[in-house]
C-alpha positions as CSV (number, residue, x, y, z in Angstrom):
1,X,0.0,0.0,0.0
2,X,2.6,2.4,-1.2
3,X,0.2,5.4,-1.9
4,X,0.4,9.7,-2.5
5,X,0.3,11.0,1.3
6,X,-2.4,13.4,0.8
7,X,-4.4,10.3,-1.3
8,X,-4.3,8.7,1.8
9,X,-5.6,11.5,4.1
10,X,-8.6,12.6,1.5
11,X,-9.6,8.7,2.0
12,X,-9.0,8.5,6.0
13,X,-11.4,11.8,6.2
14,X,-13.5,10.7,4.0
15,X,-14.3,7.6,5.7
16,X,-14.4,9.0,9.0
17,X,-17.3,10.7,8.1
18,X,-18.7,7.6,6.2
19,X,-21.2,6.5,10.0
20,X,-21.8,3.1,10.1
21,X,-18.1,2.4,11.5
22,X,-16.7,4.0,9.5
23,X,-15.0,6.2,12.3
24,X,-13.3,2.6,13.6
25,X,-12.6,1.3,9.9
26,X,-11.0,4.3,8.9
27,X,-8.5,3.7,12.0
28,X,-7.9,0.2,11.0
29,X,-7.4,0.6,7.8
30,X,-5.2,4.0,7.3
31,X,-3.5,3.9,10.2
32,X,-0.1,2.1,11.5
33,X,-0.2,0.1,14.2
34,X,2.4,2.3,16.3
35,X,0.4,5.4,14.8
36,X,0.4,8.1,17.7
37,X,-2.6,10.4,18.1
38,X,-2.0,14.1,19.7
39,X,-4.7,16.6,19.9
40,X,-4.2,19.5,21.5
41,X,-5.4,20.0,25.5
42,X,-6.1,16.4,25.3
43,X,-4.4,13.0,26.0
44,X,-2.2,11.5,23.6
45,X,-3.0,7.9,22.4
46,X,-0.1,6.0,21.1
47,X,-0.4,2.5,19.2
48,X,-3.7,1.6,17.1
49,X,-5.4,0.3,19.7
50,X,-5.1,3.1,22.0
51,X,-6.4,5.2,19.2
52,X,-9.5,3.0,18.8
53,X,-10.4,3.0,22.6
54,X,-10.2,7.2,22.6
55,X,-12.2,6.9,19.1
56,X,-14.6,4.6,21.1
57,X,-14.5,6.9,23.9
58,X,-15.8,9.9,21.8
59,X,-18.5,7.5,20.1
60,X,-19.9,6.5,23.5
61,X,-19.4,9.6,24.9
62,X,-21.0,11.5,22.4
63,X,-23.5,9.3,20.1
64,X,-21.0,10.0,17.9
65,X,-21.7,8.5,14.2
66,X,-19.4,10.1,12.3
67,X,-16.5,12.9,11.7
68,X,-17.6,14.6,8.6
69,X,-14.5,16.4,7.7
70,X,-14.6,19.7,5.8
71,X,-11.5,20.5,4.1
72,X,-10.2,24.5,4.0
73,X,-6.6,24.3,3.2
74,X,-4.2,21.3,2.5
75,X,-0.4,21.1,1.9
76,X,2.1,18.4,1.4
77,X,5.4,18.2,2.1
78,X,7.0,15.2,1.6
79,X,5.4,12.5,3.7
80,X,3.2,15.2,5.9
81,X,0.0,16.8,4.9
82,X,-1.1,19.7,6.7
83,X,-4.7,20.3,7.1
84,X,-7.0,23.5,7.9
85,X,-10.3,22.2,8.5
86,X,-13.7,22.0,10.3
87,X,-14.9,18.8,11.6
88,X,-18.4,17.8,12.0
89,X,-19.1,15.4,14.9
90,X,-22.9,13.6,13.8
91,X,-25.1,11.1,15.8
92,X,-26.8,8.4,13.5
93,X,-29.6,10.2,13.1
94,X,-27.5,13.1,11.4
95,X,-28.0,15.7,14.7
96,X,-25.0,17.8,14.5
97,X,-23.3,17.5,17.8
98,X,-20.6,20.4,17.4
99,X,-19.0,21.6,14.9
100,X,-15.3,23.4,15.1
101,X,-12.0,24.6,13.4
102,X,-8.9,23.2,13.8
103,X,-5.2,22.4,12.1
104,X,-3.8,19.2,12.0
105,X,-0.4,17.6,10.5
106,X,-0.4,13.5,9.3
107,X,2.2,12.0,8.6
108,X,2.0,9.1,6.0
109,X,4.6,6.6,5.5
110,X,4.3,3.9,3.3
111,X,0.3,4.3,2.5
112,X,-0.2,4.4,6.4
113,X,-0.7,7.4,8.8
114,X,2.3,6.8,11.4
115,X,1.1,10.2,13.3
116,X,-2.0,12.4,13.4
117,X,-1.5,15.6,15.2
118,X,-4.8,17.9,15.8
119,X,-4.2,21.7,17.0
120,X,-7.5,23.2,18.7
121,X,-9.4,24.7,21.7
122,X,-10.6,21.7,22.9
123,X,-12.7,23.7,25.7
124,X,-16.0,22.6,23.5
125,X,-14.9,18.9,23.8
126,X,-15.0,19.2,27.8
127,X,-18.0,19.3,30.5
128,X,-19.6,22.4,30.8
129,X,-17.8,22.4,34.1
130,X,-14.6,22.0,33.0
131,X,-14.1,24.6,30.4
C-alpha cells in the first residue's frame, strides 16, 4: 500500500465521516499500528489500539456517528499533509453534535498514517464544568 500521502488522508477523512463504523474502519485501515494520536489540550494515544479506545470513547461519549471532515486548506510536504479544517461530529440520526476549526499535520509513510496531530481549543470537547 505504497500510496500519495495526501491520497491517503482525503480517504481517512473521507471515511471518518462515512457513520456506520466507519469512524473505527477508517482507524484500522489507514492507520499504522504504532500510529500516535496528539490533539491539543487532550491526552495522547499511542499505538492503534489506544487510538480505537479514545475513538470509542468519543462515540460513547458523544453518540457520535461520524466525523464529517470539511477540508479548507491542504499542503504536502513530503510524507506530511497539513490540514485546515472544520470537523463535524454527527449522531446516526444526522444531529450535528458540534461543529469546530482546527489544524492538523499527518504524517503518512508507506500508504499508512504513522502520526496524526490535531491543534484546537478543545474547551468545546469538555464538560460544561470544566471549560
Amino acid at each position: 500500500m505504497n500510496q500519495n500521502p495526501e491520497t491517503v488522508v482525503r480517504a481517512f477523512f473521507a471515511q471518518l465521516g462515512s457513520g456506520k463504523g466507519g469512524l473505527i474502519s477508517a482507524c484500522e485501515t489507514y492507520m499504522a499500528d504504532d500510529c500516535v494520536w496528539d490533539n491539543s489540550g487532550l491526552p495522547s494515544a499511542n499505538g492503534k489500539a489506544a487510538i480505537l479506545g479514545m475513538m470509542r470513547s468519543f462515540m460513547d461519549g458523544y453518540a457520535l456517528d461520524a466525523l464529517k471532515v470539511d477540508l479548507v486548506t491542504i499542503a504536502v510536504s513530503g510524507d506530511v499533509v497539513l490540514t485546515e479544517r472544520v470537523d463535524h461530529m454527527d449522531t446516526a440520526d444526522g444531529t450535528r453534535l458540534l461543529s469546530f476549526p482546527l489544524a492538523g499535520a499527518l504524517t503518512v509513510r508507506n500508504g499508512k498514517i504513522v502520526r496524526w496531530s490535531d491543534y484546537f481549543d478543545p474547551r468545546p470537547l469538555l464538560p460544561a464544568s470544566a471549560s
